[in-house]
N, C-alpha and C positions, 0 to 999 in steps of 0.2 A: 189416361186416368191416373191421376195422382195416389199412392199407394200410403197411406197412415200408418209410422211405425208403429210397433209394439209398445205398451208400455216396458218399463222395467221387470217389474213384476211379472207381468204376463213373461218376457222372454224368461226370468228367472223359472217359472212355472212350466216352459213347453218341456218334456220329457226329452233324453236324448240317450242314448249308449252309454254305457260311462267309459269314461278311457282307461281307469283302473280298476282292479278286480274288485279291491273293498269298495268301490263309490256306488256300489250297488245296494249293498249293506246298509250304506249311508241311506242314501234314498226310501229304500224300500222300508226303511225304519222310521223315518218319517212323515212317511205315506201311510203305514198301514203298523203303528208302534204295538196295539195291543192281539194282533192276531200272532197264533201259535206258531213260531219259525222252527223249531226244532220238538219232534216227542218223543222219547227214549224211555222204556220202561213205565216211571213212576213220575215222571219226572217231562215239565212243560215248560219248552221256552221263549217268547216271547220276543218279536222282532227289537222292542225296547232294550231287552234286557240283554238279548245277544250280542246287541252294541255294546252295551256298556261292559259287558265282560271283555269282549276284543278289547274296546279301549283300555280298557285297566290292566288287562296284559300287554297292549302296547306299551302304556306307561312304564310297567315293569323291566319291559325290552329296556326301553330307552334309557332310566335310573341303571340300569345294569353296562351300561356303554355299547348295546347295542346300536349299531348306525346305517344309514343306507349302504342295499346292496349286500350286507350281512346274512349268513344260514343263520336260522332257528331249526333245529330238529325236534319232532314231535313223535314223540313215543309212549302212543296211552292204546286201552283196546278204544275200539269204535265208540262213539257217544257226544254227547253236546261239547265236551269241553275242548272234542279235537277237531270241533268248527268255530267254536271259537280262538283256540290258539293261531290255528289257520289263517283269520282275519286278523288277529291281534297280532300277528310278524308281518302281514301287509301294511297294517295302519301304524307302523313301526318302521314302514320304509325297507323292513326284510325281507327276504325270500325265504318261505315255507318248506321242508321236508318233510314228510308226513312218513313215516320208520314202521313198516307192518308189525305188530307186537308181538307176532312170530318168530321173531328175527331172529337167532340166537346170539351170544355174546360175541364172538368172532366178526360174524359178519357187520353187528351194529358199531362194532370198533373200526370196523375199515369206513363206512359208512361216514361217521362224525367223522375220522381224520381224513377221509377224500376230501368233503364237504368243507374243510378246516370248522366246522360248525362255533358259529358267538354263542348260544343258550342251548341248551337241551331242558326241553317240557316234559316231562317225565311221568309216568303213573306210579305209584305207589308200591302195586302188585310186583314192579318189575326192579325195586330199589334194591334188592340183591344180588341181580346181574349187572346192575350198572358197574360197583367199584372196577374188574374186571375188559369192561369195556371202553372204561373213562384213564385206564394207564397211561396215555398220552392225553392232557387239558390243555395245554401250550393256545388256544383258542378262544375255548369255553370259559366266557366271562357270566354266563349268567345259567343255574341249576335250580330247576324248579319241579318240586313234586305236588303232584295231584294226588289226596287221601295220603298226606305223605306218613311214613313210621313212625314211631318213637324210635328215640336216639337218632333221628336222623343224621342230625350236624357229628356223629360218632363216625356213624359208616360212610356217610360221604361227606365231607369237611366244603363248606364255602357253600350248601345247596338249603333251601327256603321252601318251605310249606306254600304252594300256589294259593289255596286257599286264604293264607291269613296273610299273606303278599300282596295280595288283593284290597284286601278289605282298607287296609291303610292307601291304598293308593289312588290318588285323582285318575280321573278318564283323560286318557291324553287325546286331545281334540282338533292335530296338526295343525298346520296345513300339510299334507303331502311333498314330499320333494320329489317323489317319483315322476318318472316320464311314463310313457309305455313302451317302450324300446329299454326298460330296465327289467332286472329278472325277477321272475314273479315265483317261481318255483323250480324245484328241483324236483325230478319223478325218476327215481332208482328203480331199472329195468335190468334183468341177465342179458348178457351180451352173448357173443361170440367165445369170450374166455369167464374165467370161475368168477370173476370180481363183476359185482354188480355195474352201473352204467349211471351215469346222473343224465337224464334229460333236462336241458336247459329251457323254458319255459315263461316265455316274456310275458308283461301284462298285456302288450297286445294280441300273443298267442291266446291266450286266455279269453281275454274278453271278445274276442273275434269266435272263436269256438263256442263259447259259451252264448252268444247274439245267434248264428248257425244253427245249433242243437235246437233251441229256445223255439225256431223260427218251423224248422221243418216236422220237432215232431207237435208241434202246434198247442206248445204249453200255457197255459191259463193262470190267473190270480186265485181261483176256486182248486188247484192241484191238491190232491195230497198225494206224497211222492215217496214209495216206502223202497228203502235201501238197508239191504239184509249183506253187501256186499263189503269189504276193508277200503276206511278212506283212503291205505295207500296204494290200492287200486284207482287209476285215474276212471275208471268207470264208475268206479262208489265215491271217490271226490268230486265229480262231477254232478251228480245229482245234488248233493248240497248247492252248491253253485250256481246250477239251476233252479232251484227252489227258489232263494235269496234271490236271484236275476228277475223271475217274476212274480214273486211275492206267494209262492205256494208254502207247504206245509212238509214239513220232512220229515217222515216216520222212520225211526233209526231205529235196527233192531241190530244185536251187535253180530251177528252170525244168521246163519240159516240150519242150524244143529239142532232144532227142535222144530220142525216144518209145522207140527199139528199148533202149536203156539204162535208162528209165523202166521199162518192162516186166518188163525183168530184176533191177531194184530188188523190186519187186512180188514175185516170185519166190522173189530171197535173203532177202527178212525175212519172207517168209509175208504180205504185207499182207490186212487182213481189211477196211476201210473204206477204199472209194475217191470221192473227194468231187471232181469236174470240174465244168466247163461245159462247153456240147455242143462247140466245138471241140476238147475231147480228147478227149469218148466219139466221135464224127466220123476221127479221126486212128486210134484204135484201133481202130473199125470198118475201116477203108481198110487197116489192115496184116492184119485179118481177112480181108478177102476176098483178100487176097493172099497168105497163109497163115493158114492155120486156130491161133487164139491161145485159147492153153487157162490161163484165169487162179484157178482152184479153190480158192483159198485166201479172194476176196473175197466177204464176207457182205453189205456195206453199198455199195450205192451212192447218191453225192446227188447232187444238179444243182440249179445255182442260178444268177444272174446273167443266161440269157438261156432261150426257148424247149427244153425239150428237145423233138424229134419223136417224136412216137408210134411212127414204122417205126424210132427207134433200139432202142425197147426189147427186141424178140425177141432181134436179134444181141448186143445185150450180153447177154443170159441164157443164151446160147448159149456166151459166153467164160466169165460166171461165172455156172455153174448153180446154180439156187440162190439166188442172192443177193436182197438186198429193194432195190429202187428207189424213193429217194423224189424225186418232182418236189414243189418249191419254189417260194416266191416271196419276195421280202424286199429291203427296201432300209436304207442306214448307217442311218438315223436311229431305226431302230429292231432292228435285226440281221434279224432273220427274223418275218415275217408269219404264213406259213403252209406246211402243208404235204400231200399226199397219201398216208393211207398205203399203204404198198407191196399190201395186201393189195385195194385198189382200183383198182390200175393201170389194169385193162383193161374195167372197167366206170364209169370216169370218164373216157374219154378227152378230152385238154385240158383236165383241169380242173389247178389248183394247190393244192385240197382243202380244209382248214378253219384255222380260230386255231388255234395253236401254244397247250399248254398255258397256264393261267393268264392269257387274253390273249382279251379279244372283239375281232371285224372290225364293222364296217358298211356297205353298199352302199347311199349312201346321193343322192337326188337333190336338184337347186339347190335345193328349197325345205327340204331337211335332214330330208325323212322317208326311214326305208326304202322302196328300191323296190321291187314286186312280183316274184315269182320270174321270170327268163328279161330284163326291162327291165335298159338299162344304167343303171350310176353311177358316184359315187367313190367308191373305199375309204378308207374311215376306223377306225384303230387305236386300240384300248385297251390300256393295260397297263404293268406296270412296267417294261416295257421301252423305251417311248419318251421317246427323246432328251431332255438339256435343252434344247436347243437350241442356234443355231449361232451360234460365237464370235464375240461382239459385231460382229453383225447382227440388231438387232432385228426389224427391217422383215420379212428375208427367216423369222426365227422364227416371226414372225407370223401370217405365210401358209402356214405348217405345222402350227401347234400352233394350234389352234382351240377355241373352247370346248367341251367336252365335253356331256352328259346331267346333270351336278351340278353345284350352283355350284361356282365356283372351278375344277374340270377342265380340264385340258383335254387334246384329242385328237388325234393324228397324222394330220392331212389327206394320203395320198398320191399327190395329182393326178392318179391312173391310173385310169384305167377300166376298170371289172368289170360283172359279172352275176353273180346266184346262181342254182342251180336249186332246186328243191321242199325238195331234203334237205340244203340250206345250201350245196353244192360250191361252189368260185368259182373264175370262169374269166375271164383277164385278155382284156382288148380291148385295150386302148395306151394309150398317155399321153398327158396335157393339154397337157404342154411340151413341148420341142423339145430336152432333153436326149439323146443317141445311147448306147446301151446297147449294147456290142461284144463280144464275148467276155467278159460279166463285169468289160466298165473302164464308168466314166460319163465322160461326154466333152461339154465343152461348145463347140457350136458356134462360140461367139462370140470362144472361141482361136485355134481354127483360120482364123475370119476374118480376125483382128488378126495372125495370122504372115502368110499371105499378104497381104495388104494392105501390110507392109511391103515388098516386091517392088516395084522401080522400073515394072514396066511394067502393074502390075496399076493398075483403076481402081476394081472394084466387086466382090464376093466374097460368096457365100452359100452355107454348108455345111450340109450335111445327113443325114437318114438314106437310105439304101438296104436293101429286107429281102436278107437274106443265111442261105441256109439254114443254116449251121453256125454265124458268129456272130451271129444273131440280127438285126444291123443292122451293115452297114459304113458309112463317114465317106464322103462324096464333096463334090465342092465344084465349085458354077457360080461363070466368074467372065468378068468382060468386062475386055478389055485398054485401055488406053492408046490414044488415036489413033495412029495411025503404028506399032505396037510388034504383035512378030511374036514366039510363042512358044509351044513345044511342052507337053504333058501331064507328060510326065517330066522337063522342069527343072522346071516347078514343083512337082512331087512330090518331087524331090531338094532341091529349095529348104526346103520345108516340113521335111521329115526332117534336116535340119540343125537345126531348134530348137525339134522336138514332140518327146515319146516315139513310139517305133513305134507305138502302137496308136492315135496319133492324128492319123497322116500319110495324108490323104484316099485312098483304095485306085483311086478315079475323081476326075478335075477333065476338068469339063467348060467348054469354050470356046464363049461365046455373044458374040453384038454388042447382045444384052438380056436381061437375068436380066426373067423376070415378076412381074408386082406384083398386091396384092391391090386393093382394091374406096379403098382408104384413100390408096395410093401406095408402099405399104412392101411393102419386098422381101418373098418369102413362103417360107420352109422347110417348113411345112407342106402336103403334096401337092407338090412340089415333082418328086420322084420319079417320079410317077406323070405329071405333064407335062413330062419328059423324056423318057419312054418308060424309065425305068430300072425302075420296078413296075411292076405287074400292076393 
């Protein structure tokens, strides 16, 4: 039988993946221009409209000599305009940074000159840490503030009101030059040492994860998808992502620091997918047992970043009946590993479940064979979703990306340690490193050392993890004083929180006349805890 091709049309019409991260954006604004894409406080934004701003801040990019391949850094709190800058350095042919507004001045400085960063987006609120930060511009072709100051062009010379930048400018309407084998993003992770990490982040990383996620936790056009999480969290930049990918609803709230306002966000938009780490299903269990919270509208819950408990899961199905829970596990360099599904909760308990669509694991032992069901190993990733790798650090690349099962391959080594059972499930044991995993932040110890150590009376400092039932691990720090020098827990915790973000200001420091050493002489993080008497 003879087969009639398509029309034109019709092929133009069949739906397909997009190859790039904004051609989503494209589409889905298309499709569906006047339904709500982004809601934030007071404030409604409309798939139309969220075009047209990307576009008009790509335009911006682009009049500023941004070009393919170029950083944009974006440094605002949470909210519409830091999904649309996100899209408008894609549709710009740039790759995005998304800079947590916690960041403090130091750190955001090393940040833009790792990145060699073309533009930095900027908020308003933060225009007097930037001069500061911006000591070296040898880059930075293009400064733009959001709600910017008066006198701006004083304090920072060569930088532009995003607002009224805007307004004058055409929607830049490409065509694309991108491939998807070019970089879509950059995701600043703590490493191994005090200096943050760029994960390299292709468009097909991206759009491959984001088709995955989309697929398995079985997202709809009807979503509405509330993220109380930082977009430079790739867990809270993601759900954007995903909204835009199928045309749902993103309820942005900028924090989770007012849970009973939370709640009731929840309520006024009907939210249907609620995506935490156990300190906020923790928070909202704690205001359950203190009144009975009745949440009926949410279909989807996810958990990622640290431990959820097994005794969480009845009370939350209790708030929202009904709902499917997926436990997780995943790290930047790859977005998401794996996942549980809901329909196995309670007969896999502790496990974090299987590969995530289109993606094989391996649990694998040092001599690189699979090990037998129930023995421990490390996991190792396959898939199009793993990382280039991290911006120009080869070394630490290295020790990530390994050779694969086929020449040339190669495969996301991630230093953690698993077990599988009989029917594949995988259930994490801990990590190889001494990275601290907190509520969903990564924290590297060897920052928190270097702030404290700058303290006149400190001599010697080792920070580490402690298990913490809600967030998974808290930060604490041994440290021995000074001869002669006399000083309490809480000035050095107020000391520290002068030039950490809060989630990386030790929660314990402990004062000893000798931190303990291993077998070599070198101070020890590892077990550390546990001969302190702080674990079990």
């Amino acid at each position: 039988m003879t087969q009639v091709p398509l029309p034109r049309d019709a092929e133009r019409a069949r739906p397909r993946a997009p190859r790039l991260l904004p051609d989503a954006l494209v589409a889905t604004a298309r499709r569906l221009p006047e339904k709500a894409a982004v809601v934030h406080e007071d404030e409604v934004l409309t798939y139309r409209e969220l075009l047209d701003r990307s576009r008009r801040i790509a335009r911006l990019l682009r009049d500023g000599g941004v070009r393919r391949g170029d950083r944009v850094a974006i440094y605002m709190d949470s909210g519409p305009w830091v999904v649309a800058c996100v899209y408008g350095a894609l549709l710009a042919d740039a790759a995005f940074v998304v800079v947590n507004p916690q960041t403090r001045e130091e750190k955001l400085r090393y940040i833009l000159q790792d990145c060699a960063a073309a533009a930095l987006l900027a908020d308003g609120r933060a225009a007097r840490r930037l001069p500061g930060a911006l000591q070296e511009r040898h880059e930075l072709r293009v400064l733009a503030l959001h709600h910017a100051p008066e006198g701006l062009g004083v304090l920072l010379p060569g930088a532009v009101g995003l607002e009224a930048a805007l307004a004058s400018a055409e929607p830049h309407e490409g065509p694309n030059e991108a491939i998807p084998l070019d970089l879509a993003a950059l995701v600043y992770t703590s490493g191994s040492t005090g200096d943050p990490k760029g994960v390299m982040l292709s468009h097909q990383n991206m759009t491959f994860a984001q088709e995955s996620l989309a697929e398995y936790l079985r997202l709809q056009e009807d979503d509405r998808i509330l993220n109380v999480l930082p977009l430079a969290f790739d867990y809270g930049l993601y759900q954007a992502l995903l909204a835009v990918r199928v045309g749902a609803t993103l309820v942005l709230e900028s924090s989770f620091a007012f849970p009973a306002r939370t709640v009731a966000r929840i309520r006024q938009h009907g939210v249907t997918v609620l995506p935490g780490v156990p300190t906020i299903f923790a928070t909202l269990l704690s205001m359950h047992r203190r009144e009975a919270l009745s949440l009926p509208s949410v279909k989807t819950i996810t958990n990622t970043g640290a431990h959820l408990p097994d005794a969480y899961l009845a009370p939350l199905l209790q708030i929202c009946p009904g709902a499917r829970i997926y436990k997780m596990y995943g790290l930047t360099e790859c977005k998401r590993v794996c996942y549980l599904e809901p329909e196995r909760l309670f007969d896999k308990p502790g496990s974090v479940g299987k590969a995530i669509p289109g993606t094989e694991v391996a649990v694998l032992g040092a001599d690189g064979t699979r090990v037998p069901p129930g023995d421990a190993g490390t996991l190792h990733v396959r898939g199009p979703h793993v990382m280039m790798g991290y911006w120009n650090l080869p070394e630490e690349t290295a020790r990530m990306l390994v050779p694969g099962p086929y020449p040339g391959e190669r495969m996301l080594c991630t230093h953690d340690r698993f077990r599988v059972d009989e029917e594949g499930f995988l259930y994490f044991l801990g990590r190889t490193d001494d990275i601290i995993k907190s509520g969903g932040e990564k924290i590297s110890p060897l920052e928190v050392d270097e702030v404290l150590m700058d303290h006149p009376a400190v001599a010697q400092v080792v920070t580490f993890a402690v298990p913490h039932d809600k967030l998974g691990e808290e930060v604490a720090a041994a440290v021995v004083l000074r001869d002669g020098q006399s000083l309490d827990e809480r000035t050095l915790r107020d000391f520290a929180a002068s030039r950490l973000a809060d989630f990386k200001v030790p929660r314990r420091v402990v004062i000893l006349d000798e931190i303990p050493k291993g077998a070599t002489g070198k101070l020890q993080r590892i077990g550390l805890a546990k001969k302190l008497g702080l674990a079990p």
